[in-house]
C-alpha positions in Angstrom: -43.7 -47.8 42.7 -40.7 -45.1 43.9 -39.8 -47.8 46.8 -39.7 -50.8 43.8 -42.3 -52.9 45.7 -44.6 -55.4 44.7 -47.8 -54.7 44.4 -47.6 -51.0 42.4 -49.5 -52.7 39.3 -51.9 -53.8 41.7 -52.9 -50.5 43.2 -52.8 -48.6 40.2 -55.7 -51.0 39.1 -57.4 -50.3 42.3 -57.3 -46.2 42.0 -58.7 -47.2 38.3 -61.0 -49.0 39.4 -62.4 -46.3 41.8 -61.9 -43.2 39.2 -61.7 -44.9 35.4 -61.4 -41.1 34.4 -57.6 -40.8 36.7 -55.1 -39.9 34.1 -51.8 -40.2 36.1 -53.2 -43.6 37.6 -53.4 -45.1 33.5 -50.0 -43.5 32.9 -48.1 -44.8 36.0 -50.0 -48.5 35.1 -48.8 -47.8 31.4 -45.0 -47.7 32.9 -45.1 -50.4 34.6 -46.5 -52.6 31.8 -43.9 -51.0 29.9 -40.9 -51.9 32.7 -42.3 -55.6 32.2 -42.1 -56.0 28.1 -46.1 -56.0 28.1 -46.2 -53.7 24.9 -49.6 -53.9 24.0 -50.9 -53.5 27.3 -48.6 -50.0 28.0 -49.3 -48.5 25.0 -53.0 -49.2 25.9 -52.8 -47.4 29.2 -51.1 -44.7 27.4 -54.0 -44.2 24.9 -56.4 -44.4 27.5 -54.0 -41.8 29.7 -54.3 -39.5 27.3 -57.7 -39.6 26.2 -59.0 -38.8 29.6 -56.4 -36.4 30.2 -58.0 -33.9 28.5 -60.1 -32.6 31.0 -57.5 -32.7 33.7 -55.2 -29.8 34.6 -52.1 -28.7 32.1 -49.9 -29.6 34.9 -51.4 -33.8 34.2 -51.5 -33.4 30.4 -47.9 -32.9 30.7 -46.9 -35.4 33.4 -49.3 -37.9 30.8 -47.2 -36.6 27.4 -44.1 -37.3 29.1 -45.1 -40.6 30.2 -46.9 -41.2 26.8 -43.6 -40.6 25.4 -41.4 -42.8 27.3 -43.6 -45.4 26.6 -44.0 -45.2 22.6 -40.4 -45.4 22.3 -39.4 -41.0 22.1 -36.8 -41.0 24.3 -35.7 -37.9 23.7 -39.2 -35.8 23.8 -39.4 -37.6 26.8 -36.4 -36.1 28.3 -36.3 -32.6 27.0 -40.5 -32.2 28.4 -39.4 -33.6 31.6 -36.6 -31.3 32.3 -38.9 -28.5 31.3 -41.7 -30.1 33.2 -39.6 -30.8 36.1 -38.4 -26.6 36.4 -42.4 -25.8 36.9 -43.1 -28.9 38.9 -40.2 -29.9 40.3 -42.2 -32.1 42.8 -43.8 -34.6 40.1 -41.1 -37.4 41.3 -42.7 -39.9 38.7 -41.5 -37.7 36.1 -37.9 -36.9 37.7 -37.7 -40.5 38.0 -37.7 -41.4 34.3 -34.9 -39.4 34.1 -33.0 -41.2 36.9 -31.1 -44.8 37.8 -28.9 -46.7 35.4 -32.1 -47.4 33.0 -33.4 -43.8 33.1 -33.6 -41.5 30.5 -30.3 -39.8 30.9 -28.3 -43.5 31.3 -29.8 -44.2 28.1 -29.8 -41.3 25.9 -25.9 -42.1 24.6 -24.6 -38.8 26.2 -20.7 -39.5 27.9 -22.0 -37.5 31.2 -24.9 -39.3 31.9 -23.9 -39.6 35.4 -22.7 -36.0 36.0 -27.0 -35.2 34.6 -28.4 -37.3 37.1 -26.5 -35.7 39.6 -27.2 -31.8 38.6 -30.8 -32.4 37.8 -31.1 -33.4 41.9 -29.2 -30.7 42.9 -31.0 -28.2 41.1 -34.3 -29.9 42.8 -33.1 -30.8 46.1 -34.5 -27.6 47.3 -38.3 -29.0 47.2 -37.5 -32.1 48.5 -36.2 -31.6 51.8 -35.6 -35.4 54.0 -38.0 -36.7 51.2 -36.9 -41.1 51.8 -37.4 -41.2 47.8 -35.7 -38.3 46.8 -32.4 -38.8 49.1 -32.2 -42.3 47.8 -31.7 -41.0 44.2 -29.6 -37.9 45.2 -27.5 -40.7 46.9 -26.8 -42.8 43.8 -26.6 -40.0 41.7 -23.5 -39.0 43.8 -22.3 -42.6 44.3 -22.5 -42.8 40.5 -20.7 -39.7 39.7 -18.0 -40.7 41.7 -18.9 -39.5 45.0 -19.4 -42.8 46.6 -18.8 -41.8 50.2 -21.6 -38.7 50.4 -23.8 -40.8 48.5 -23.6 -44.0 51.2 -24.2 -41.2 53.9 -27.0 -39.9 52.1 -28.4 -43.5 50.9 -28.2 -44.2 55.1 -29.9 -41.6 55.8 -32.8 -42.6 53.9 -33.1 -46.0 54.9 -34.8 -45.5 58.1 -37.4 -42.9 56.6 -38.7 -46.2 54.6 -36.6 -49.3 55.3 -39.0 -51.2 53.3 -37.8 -49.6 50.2 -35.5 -51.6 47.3 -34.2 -48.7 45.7 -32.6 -47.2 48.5 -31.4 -51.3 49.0 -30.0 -51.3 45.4 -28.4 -47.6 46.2 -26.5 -48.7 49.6 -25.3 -51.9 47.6 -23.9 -49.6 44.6 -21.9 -47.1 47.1 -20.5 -49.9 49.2 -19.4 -51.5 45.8 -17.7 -48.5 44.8 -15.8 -48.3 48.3 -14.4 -51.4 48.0 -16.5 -53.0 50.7 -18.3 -55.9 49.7 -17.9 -58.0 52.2 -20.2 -55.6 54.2 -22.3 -54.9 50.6 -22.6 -58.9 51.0 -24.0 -58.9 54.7 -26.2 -56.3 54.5 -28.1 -57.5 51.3 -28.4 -61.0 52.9 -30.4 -59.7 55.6 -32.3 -57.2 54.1 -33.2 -59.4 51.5 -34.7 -61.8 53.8 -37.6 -58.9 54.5 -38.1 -58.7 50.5 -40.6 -60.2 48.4 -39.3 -62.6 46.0 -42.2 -61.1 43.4 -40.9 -57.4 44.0 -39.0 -56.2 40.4 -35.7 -55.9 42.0 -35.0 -58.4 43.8 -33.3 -60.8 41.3 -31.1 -58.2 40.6 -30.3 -57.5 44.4 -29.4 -61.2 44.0 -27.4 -60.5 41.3 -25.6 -58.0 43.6 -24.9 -60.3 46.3 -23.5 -62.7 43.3 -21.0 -60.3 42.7 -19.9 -60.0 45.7 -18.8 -63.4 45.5 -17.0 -63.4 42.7 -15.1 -60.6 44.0 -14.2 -62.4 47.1 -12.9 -65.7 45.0 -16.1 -67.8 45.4 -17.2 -68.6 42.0 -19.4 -71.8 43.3 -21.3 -69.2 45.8 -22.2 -66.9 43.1 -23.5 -70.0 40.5 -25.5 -71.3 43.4 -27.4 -68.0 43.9 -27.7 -67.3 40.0 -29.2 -71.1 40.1 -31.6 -70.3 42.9 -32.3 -66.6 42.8 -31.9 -65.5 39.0 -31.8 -67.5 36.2 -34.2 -66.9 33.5 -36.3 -70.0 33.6 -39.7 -68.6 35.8 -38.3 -65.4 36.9 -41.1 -62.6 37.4 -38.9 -59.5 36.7 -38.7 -57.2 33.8 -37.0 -59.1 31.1 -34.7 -56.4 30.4 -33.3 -56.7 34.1 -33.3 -60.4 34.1 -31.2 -60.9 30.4 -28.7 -58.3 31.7 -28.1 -59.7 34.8 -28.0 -63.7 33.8 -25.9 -62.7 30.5 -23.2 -60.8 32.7 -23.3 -63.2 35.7 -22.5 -66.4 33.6 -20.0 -63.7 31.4 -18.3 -62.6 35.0 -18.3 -66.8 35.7 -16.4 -67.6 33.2 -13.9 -65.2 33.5 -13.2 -66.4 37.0 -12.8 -69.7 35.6 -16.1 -71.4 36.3 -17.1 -74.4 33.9 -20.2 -76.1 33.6 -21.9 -72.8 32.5 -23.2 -74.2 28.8 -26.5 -75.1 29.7 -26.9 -71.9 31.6 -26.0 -69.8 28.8 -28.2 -72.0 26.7 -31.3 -70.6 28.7 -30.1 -67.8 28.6 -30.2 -66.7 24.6 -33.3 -68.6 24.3 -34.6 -65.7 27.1 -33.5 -63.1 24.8 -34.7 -64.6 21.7 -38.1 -64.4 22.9 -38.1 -61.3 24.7 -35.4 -59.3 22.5 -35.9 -60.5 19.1 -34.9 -57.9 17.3 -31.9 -55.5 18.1 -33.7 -51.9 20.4 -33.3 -51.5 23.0 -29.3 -51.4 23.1 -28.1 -52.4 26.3 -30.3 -55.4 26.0 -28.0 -55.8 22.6 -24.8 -55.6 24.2 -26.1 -58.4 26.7 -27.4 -60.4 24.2 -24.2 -60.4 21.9 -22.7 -61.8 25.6 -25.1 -64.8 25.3 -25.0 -65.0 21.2 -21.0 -65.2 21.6 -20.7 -67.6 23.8 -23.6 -70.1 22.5 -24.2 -68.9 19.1 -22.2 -66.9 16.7 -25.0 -66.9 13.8 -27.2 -65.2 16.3 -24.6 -62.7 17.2 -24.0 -61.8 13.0 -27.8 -61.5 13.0 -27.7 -59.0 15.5 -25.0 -56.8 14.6 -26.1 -56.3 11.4 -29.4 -55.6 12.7 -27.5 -52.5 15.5 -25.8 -51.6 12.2 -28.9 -50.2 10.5 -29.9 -48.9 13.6 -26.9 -47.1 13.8 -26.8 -46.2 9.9 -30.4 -44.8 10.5 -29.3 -42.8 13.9 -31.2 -44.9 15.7 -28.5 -46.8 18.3 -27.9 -44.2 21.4 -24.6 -45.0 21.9 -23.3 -44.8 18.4 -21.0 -47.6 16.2 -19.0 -48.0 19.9 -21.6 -50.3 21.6 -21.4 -52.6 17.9 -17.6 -52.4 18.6 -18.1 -53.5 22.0 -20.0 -56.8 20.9 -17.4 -57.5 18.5 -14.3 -57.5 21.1 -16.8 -59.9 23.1 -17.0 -61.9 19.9 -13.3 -62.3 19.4 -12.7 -63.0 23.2 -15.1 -65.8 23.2 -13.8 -67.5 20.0 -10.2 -67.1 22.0 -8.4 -64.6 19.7 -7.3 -62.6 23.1 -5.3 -60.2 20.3 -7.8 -58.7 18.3 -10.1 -58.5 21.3 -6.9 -56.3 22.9 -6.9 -54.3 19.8 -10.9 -53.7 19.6 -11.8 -53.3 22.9 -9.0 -50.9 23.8 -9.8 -48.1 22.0 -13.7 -48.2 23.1 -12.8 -48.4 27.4 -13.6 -44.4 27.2 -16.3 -44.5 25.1 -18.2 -47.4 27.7 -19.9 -45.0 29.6 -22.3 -44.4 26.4 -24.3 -47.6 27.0 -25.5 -46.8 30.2 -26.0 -48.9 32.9 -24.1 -48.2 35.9 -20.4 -48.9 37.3 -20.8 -51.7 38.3 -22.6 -53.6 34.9 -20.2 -51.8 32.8 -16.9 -52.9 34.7 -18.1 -56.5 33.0 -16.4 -55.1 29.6 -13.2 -53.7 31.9 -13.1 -57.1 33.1 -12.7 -58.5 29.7 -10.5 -56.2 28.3 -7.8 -57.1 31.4 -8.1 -60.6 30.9 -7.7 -60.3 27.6 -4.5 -58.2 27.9 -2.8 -61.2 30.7 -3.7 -64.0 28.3 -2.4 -61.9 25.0 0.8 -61.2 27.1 0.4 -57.2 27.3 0.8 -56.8 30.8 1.5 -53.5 30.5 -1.7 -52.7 29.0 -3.7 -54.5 31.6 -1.4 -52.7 34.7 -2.7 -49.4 33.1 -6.1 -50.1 33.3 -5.8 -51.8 36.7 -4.5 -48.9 38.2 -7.3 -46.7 37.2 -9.7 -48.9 38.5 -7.6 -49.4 42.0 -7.7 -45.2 41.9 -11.6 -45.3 41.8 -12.0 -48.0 44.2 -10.1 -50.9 45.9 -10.4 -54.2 45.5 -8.5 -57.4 45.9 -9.3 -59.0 42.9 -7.9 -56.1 40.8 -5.0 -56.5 43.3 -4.7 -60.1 42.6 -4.6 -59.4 37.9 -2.1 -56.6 39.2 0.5 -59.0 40.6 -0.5 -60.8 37.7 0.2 -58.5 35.2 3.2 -56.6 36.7 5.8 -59.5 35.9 3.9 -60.2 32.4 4.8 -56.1 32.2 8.3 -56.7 32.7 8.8 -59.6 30.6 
């Protein structure tokens, strides 16, 4: 389950099968039912977690609350009993992990420093771990993530050969050699390593996704549809829903802003996806992804959902606050071609993107739009700005390429 391989579910039901009175075995099954959309069946495991957790030691009826928590949608009970948790047992990885990665606990919870938590919660802990495979991998993105991509790489390396066969520590490498402005070499690797990976195992769509990216970033637009034809689109994929309407909605968005056509029946599939797994507005970076899809196919769909984040929000109920409804909105005027008011709405929100979680990476997609939106509105100036912070984190050519762009639109 920590190395994101297939066959976790699997086992679980094994150890059940062997000791029906396991509590930790029911909660870890619960999560992973959970990670797949399979409501009934996680709250189940939860139930049952708990029931027979009551002979077990405190230290399990805690790990069980925690995970009970997670699951029945108290995100933040969850996170304030594992921190607690985690200063007693610091070694229950299951638990640190909820609070971890760009879905954790922490990426989700709203909070502007999400990234800076993951990061000190592993420092504080690092002490138990030692050369722990697991544990480095998620100290590594946690630095890559707060901005220390080159100690995290080093790290993320260094955990690689203590379990190669290990997707997180994959998804990690790929993140830091993003942020480096390599990924050429992010591209390589992952074509490999990928060829070692089970298809079935949770991540690997979205290690697709990665290597997608990386050809969009190096001008190949054809290459990347070709992989989101064969590797990720919605129709028969096997991985958590929430993982595969994130990555096709920003793929095809990311397409189109690199000029690709053709993509209508893609994005078609894709808000038919999210109307069956995301119905209703929740979980909000599904939202923000499905607005991507609503705007671009169907703009009743996307009113239906931002009124819906509206009451969430009225009722305190959306993480990231009335930003991430904002964000939706500048994605609505950008599709309908009003390259102006999408200027004007999405501006303001840039520093406020880090609420919705996610990492770097999935939240540059907005960045993305917001520049485009400034060369095709004519405020050059605007989009030079927000280049050059970018180019300060990281290099890359295509931000070098809407630089040259914008500079004479600037001058004009």
């Amino acid at each position: 389950m920590l190395a994101a391989w297939n066959g976790a579910g699997a086992a679980f039901d094994r150890a059940i099968a062997e000791d029906p009175d396991f509590a930790l075995a029911h909660a870890a099954r619960a999560r992973i039912h959970q990670m797949n959309m399979e409501v009934t069946e996680a709250r189940a495991s939860a139930a049952r977690a708990r029931q027979v957790a009551a002979a077990a030691s405190p230290r399990e009826r805690r790990h069980v609350e925690i995970m009970a928590a997670t699951i029945e949608g108290q995100p933040k009970a969850a996170l304030s009993g594992a921190e607690q948790h985690l200063d007693e047992f610091p070694r229950d990885a299951l638990i640190l992990s909820l609070l971890l990665g760009a879905f954790g606990l922490y990426a989700f919870s709203g909070r502007a420093d999400h990234d800076a938590a993951k990061l000190a919660i592993c420092q504080r802990h690092a002490s138990h771990y030692g050369e722990d495979w697991w544990f480095l991998t998620y100290l590594g993105w946690s630095h890559t993530e707060a901005g220390n991509a080159g100690i995290g790489r080093a790290l993320t390396e260094r955990a690689f050969p203590l379990r190669p066969a290990n997707a997180n520590a994959a998804h990690g490498l790929s993140h830091a050699l993003f942020e480096q402005g390599e990924p050429e070499t992010g591209r390589e690797f992952l074509s490999a390593w990928l060829k070692t990976h089970e298809r079935a195992s949770f991540l690997h769509g979205h290690l697709c996704w990665h290597v997608a990216l990386t050809a969009i970033e190096a001008g190949d637009p054809d290459a990347a549809l070709d992989i989101y034809r064969r590797q990720i689109r919605p129709t028969g994929s096997p991985y958590p829903p929430l993982n595969v309407l994130t990555d096709t909605a920003s793929l095809l968005w990311r397409l189109s802003l690199a000029g690709q056509s053709g993509l209508a029946p893609h994005w078609r599939e894709v808000i038919a996806y999210g109307d069956r797994f995301f119905p209703q507005a929740g979980a909000h970076f599904g939202d923000v992804h499905y607005a991507l899809a609503a705007a671009a196919t169907n703009p009743d769909a996307l009113q239906k959902r931002l009124a819906q984040m509206e009451a969430r929000a009225a009722d305190g109920k959306l993480a990231p606050g009335p930003g991430a409804i904002g964000l939706c909105r500048g994605m609505q005027a950008f599709a309908e071609g009003d390259h102006e008011r999408a200027v004007r709405v999405l501006e303001p929100l840039m520093p406020e993107l880090v609420r919705i979680g996610g990492s770097h990476a999935q939240r540059e997609l907005w960045e993305d739009t917001f520049i485009v939106a400034c060369l095709r509105a004519g405020h050059g100036d605007r989009a030079a700005r927000m280049i050059a912070e970018r180019l300060h984190r990281r290099p890359s050519a295509r931000d070098q390429g809407w630089l040259q762009e914008a500079r004479p639109a600037a001058q004009s």
